[in-house]
Structure formats: structure tokens, C-alpha cells
LUMROVEX-329151 format. One line per field, with one value per residue: x, y negated, z of N, C-alpha, C, O, CB in turn. Coordinates in steps of 0.2 Angstrom, whole numbers. Last residue first. Glycine has a CB too. Layout:
residues N
n.x = (X_...)
n.y = (Y_...)
n.z = (Z_...)
ca.x = (X_...)
ca.y = (Y_...)
ca.z = (Z_...)
c.x = (X_...)
c.y = (Y_...)
c.z = (Z_...)
o.x = (X_...)
o.y = (Y_...)
o.z = (Z_...)
cb.x = (X_...)
cb.y = (Y_...)
cb.z = (Z_...)
//
This chain:
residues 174
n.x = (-125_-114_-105_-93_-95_-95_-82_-78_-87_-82_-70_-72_-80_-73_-59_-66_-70_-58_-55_-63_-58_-44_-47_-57_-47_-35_-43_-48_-37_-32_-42_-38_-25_-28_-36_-36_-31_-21_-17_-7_-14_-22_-11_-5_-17_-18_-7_-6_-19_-13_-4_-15_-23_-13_-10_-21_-23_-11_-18_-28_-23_-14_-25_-30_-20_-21_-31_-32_-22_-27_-38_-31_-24_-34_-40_-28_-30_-42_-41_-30_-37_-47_-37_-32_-42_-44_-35_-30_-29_-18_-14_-19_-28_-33_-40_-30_-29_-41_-36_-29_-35_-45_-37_-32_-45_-47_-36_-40_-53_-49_-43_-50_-61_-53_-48_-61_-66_-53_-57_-71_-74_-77_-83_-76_-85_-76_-69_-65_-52_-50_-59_-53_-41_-50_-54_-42_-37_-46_-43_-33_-33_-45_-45_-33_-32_-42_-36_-26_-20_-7_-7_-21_-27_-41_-39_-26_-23_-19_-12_1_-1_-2_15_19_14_22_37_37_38_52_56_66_78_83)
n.y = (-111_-100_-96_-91_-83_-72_-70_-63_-54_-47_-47_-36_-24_-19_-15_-5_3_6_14_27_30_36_46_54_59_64_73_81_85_95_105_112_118_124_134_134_129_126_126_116_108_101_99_86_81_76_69_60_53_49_40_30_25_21_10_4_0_-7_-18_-22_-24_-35_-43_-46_-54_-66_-70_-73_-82_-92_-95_-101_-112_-118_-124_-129_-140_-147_-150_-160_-169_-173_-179_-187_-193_-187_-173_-165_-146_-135_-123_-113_-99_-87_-83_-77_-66_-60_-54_-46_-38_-35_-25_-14_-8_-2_6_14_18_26_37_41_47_59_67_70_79_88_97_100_109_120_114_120_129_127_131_127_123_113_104_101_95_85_79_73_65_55_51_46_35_27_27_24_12_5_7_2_-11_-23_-38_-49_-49_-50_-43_-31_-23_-19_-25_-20_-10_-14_-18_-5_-1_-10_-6_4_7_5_2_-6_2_9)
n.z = (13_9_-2_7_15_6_4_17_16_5_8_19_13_3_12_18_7_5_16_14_2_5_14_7_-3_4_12_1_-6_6_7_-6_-1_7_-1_-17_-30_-44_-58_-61_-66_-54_-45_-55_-54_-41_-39_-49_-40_-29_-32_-39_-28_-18_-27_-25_-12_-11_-18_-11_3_-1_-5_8_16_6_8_20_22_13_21_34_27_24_36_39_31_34_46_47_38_47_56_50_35_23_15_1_1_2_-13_-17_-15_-28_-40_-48_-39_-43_-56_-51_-44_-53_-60_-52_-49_-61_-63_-53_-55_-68_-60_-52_-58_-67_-56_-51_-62_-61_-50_-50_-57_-50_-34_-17_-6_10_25_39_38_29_34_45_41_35_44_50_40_42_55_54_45_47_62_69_65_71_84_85_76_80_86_88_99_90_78_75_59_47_38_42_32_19_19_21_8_1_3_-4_-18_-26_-39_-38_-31_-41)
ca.x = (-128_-120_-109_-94_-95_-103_-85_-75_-88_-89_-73_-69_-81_-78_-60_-65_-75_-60_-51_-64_-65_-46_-46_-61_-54_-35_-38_-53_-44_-27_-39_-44_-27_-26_-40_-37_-40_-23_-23_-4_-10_-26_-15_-2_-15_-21_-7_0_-19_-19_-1_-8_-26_-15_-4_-21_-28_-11_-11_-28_-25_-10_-19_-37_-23_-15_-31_-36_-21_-20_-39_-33_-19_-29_-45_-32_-24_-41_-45_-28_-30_-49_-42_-28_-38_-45_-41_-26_-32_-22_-12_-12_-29_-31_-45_-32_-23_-38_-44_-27_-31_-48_-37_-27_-42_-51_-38_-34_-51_-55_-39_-45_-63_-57_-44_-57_-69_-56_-51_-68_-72_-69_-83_-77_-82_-83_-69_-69_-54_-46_-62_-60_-42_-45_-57_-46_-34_-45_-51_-33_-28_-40_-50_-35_-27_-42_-44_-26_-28_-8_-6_-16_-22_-38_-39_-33_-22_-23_-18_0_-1_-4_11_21_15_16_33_37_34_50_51_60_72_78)
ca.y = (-119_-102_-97_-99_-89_-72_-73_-70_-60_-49_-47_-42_-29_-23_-19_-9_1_5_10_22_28_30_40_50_55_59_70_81_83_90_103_108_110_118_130_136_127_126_129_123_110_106_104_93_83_79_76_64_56_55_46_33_30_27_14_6_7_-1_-15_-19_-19_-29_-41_-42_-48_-60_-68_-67_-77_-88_-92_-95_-106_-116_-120_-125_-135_-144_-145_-153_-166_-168_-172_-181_-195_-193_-177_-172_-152_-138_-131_-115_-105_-90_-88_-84_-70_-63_-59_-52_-39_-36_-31_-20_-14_-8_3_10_13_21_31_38_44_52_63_65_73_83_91_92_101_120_113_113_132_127_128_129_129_120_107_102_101_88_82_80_71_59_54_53_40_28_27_33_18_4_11_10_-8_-17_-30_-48_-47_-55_-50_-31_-27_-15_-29_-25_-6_-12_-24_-8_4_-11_-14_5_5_6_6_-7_-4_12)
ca.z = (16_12_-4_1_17_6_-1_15_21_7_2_20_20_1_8_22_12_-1_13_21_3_0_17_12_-5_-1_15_6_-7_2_13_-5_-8_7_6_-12_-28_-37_-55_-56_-70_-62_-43_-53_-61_-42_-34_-46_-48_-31_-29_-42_-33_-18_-27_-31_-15_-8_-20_-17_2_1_-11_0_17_6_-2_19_24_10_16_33_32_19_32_44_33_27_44_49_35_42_60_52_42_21_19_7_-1_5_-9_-21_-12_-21_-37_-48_-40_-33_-55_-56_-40_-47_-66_-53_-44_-61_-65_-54_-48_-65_-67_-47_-56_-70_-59_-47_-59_-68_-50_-48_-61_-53_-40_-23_-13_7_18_38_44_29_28_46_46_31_42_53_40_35_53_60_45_42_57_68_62_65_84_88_78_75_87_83_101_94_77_81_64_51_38_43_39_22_20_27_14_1_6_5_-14_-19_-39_-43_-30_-36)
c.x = (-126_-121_-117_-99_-95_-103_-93_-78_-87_-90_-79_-72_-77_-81_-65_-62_-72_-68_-54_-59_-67_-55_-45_-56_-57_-43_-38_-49_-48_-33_-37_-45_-34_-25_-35_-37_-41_-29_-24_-12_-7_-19_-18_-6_-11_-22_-12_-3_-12_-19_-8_-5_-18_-19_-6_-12_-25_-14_-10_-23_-26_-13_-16_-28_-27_-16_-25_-35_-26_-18_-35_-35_-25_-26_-40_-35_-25_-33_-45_-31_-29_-43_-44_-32_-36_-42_-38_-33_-29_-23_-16_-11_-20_-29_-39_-36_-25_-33_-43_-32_-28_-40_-42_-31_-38_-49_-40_-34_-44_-54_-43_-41_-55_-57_-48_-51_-65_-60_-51_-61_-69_-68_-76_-79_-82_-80_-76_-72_-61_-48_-56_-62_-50_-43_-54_-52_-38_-42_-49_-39_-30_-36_-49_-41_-29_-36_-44_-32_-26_-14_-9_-8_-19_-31_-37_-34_-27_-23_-24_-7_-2_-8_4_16_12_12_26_33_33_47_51_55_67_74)
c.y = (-121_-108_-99_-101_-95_-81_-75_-74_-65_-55_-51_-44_-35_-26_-22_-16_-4_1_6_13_22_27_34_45_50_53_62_72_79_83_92_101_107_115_125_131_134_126_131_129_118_109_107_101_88_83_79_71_61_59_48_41_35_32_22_12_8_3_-8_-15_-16_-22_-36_-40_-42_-54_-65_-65_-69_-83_-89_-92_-99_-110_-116_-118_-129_-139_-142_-149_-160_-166_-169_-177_-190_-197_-183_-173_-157_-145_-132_-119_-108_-97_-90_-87_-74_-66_-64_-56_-46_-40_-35_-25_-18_-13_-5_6_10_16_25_36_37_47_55_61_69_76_85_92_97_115_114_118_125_128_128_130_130_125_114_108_103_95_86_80_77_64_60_54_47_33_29_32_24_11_13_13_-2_-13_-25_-44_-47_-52_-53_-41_-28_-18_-26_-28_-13_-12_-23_-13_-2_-6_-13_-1_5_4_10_-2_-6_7)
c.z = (19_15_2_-3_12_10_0_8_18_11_4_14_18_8_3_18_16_2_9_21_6_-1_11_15_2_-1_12_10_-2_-1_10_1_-8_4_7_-6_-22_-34_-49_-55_-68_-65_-48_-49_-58_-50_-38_-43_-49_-37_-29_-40_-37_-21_-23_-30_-22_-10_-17_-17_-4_1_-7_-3_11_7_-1_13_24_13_13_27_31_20_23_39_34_28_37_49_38_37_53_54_42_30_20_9_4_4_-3_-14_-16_-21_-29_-47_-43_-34_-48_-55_-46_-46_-59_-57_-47_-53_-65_-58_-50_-61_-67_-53_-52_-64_-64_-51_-55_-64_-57_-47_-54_-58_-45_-30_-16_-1_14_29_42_33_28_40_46_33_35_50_46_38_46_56_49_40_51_64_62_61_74_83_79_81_82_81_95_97_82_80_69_61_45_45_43_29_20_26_19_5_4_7_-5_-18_-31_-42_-31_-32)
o.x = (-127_-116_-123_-99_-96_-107_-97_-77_-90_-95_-80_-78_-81_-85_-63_-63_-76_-71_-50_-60_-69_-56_-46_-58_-59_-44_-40_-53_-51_-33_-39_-47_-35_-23_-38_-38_-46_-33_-27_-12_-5_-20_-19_-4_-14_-27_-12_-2_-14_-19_-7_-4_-17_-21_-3_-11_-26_-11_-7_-23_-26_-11_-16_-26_-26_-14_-23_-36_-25_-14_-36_-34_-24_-26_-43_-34_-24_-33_-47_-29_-27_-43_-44_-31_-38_-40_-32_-37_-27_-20_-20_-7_-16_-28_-40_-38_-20_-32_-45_-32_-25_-39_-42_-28_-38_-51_-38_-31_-43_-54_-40_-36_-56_-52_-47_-49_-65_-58_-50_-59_-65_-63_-71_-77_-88_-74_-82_-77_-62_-46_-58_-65_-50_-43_-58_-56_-37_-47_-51_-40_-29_-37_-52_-42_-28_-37_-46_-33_-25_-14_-14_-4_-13_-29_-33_-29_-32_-24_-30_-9_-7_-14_1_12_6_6_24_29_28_48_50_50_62_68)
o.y = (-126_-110_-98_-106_-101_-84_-79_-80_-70_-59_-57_-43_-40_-31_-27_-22_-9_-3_0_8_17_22_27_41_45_47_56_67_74_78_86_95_101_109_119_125_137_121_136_134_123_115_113_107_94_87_86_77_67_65_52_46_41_38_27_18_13_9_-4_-9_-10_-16_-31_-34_-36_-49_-61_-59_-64_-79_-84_-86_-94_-105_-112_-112_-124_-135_-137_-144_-155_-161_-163_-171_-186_-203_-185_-175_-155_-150_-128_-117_-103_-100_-95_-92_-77_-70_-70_-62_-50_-46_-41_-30_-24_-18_-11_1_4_10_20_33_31_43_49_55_64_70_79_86_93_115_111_124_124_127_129_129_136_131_119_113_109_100_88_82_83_69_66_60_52_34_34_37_29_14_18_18_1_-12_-26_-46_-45_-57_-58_-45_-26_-15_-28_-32_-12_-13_-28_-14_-2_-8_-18_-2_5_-2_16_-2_-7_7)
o.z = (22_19_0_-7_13_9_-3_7_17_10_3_14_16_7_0_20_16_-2_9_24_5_-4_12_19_1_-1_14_11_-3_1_11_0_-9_5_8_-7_-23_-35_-47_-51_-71_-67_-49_-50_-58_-52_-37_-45_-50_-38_-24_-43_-37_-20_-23_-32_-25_-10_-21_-16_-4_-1_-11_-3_11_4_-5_11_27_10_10_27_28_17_19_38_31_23_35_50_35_32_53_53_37_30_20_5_9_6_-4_-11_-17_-27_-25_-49_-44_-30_-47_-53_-43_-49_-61_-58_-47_-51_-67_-56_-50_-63_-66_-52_-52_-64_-64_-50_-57_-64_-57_-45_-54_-62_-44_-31_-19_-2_17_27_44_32_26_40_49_29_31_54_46_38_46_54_46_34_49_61_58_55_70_80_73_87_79_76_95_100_82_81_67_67_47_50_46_31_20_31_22_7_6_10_-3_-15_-30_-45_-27_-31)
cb.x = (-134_-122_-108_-88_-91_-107_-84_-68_-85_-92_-74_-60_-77_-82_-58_-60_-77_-59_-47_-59_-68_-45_-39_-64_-60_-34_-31_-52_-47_-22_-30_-49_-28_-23_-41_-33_-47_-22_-24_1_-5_-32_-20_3_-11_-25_-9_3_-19_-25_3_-1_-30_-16_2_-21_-39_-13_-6_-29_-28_-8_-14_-45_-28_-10_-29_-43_-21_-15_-42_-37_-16_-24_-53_-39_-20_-41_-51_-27_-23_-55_-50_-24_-40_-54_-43_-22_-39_-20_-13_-11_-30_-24_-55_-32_-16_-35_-52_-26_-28_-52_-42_-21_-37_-60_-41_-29_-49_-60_-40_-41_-68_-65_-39_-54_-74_-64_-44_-69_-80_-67_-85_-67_-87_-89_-64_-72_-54_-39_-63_-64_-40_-40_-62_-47_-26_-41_-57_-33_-23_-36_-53_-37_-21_-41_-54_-28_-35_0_-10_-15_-22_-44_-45_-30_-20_-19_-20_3_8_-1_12_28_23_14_36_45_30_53_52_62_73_82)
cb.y = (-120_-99_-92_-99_-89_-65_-69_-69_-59_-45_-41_-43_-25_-18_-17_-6_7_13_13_28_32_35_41_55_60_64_74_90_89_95_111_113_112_118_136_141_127_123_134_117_104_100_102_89_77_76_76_59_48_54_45_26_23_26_8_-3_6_-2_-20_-24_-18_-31_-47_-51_-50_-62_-76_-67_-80_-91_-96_-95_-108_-122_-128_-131_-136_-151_-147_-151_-171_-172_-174_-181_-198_-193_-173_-180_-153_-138_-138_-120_-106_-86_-84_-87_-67_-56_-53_-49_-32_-27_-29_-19_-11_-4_7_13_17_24_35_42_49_53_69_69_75_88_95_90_96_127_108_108_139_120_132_126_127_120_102_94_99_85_79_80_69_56_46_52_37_25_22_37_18_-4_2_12_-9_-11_-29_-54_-41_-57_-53_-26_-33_-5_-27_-27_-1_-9_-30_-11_7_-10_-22_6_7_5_12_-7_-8_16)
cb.z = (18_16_-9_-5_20_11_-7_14_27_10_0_21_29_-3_6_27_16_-7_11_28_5_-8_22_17_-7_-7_14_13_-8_-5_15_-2_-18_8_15_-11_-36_-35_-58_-45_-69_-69_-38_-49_-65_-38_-26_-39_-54_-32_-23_-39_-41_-15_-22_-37_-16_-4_-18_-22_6_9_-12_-7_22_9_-8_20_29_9_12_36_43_18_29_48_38_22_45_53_36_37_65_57_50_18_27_2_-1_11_-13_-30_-2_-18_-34_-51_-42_-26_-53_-64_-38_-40_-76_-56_-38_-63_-65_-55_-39_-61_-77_-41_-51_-72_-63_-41_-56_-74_-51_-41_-66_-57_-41_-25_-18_8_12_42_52_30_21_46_52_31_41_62_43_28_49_69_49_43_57_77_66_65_87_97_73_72_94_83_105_100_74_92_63_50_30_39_42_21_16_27_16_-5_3_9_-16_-16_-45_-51_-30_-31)
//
């Protein structure tokens, strides 16, 4: 049962949802994540609208795709991360080169938790959402369910092309 306990990716997740400067897990960053999806989740069971009777087809394509194409992302992040901190030439550039180590293995870990995360939440869609075409589900709480899934894998999947970005748009400016 071990082997297949994802909880540590849960947890090492929940970690990345941190406040940089109180370095505290982010109220703001959780309900973004979490409360948003689910009240519009509430949003769409109170108020529904008619999905398409592909979209569950469509989503299951779309979340084989991501899984996909995160984990070979997430093999690709595992050999550009940092192995060592280069030797500078006195201590001040020995402790900038540390320095500049600690953080980059701190963001190649941060990017890895959340790959790992969206991919493990493509997984459990695809799950749900094979089993809804199978069961021909497609009333207001499966929609609801839909609704939940997509936009916090999104909001997720956004916050992961932010860091990304930054952290790579720094290695390429003058």
C-alpha cells in the first residue's frame, strides 16, 4: 500500500502554497485554489447550464494529454536541476554561489511538487471522468464535479507556468 500512497504529493503540494514573506501556508493562495473551484462548482449546480454530451470525451482526451505531457516536463526539470553549488573563487562569491544553489533547488523542488501534483490530478479526473461516461452521468452534480476539477487544475496549471516563467525568464536577461 505504500507504493501507491500519494498523500506526500498532496502534502508536498499544500507546502508550495506558502506566503513568501511569513513563509506560513497562503489563506489567500488556498481559497484561490480550493474555495474558488468549489464555489463555482456551487455556482454551476445552482445554476446549471446544458455541457455538451462530448465533453466528457473531450476532457478525458484533454487530461491523458496533460498527463502525459507533465510527466515527460517533469523528466525534462529533473535534468536541468541544480546537482552542486559551484566553488567561488573567495567566501563572499562561495556564499553567493550557495545562496544562488539553495534557491534554485528550492524552486526545481517547488515546480516538481506541483508537476507531480497536476499530473496526479489529471489521473484522478480521468478516473472520474471515465467513470461519469461509463455510468452516463451528466446531471447537475456531475456537472457541478466538472466544473470543480477543471478550473482548479487550471488555476493550478497557471500558477505553475508563473513560476516557470519567472524563474526561467531570469536566466535569460542581461
Amino acid at each position: 500500500m505504500k507504493k501507491i500512497n500519494v498523500l506526500i504529493v498532496i502534502k508536498d503540494h499544500f507546502a508550495t502554497l506558502y506566503d513568501d514573506s511569513t513563509k506560513k501556508l497562503s489563506v489567500v493562495d488556498f481559497a484561490v485554489f480550493y474555495l474558488v473551484p468549489i464555489a463555482l462548482g456551487v455556482l454551476y449546480f445552482l445554476c446549471p447550464f446544458a455541457l455538451p454530451d462530448e465533453v466528457h470525451g473531450a476532457l478525458i482526451a484533454v487530461f491523458s494529454v496533460f498527463a502525459a505531457l507533465l510527466f515527460s516536463a517533469q523528466m525534462a526539470l529533473y535534468g536541468l536541476s541544480p546537482t552542486a553549488p559551484k566553488n567561488g573563487k573567495d567566501e563572499t562569491s562561495r556564499a553567493q554561489e550557495e545562496e544562488r544553489f539553495r534557491r534554485d533547488r528550492k524552486f526545481f523542488a517547488d515546480v516538481n511538487y506541483n508537476v507531480s501534483y497536476l499530473i496526479l490530478l489529471s489521473c484522478v479526473s480521468l478516473l472520474i471522468f471515465v467513470a461519469m461516461l461509463i455510468a452516463s452521468l451528466s446531471g447537475r452534480i456531475e456537472g457541478a464535479i466538472l466544473v470543480v476539477f477543471v478550473v482548479h487544475f487550471f488555476l493550478t496549471l497557471l500558477m505553475l507556468v508563473k513560476r516557470t516563467h519567472i524563474a526561467f525568464s531570469s536566466k535569460y536577461r542581461d
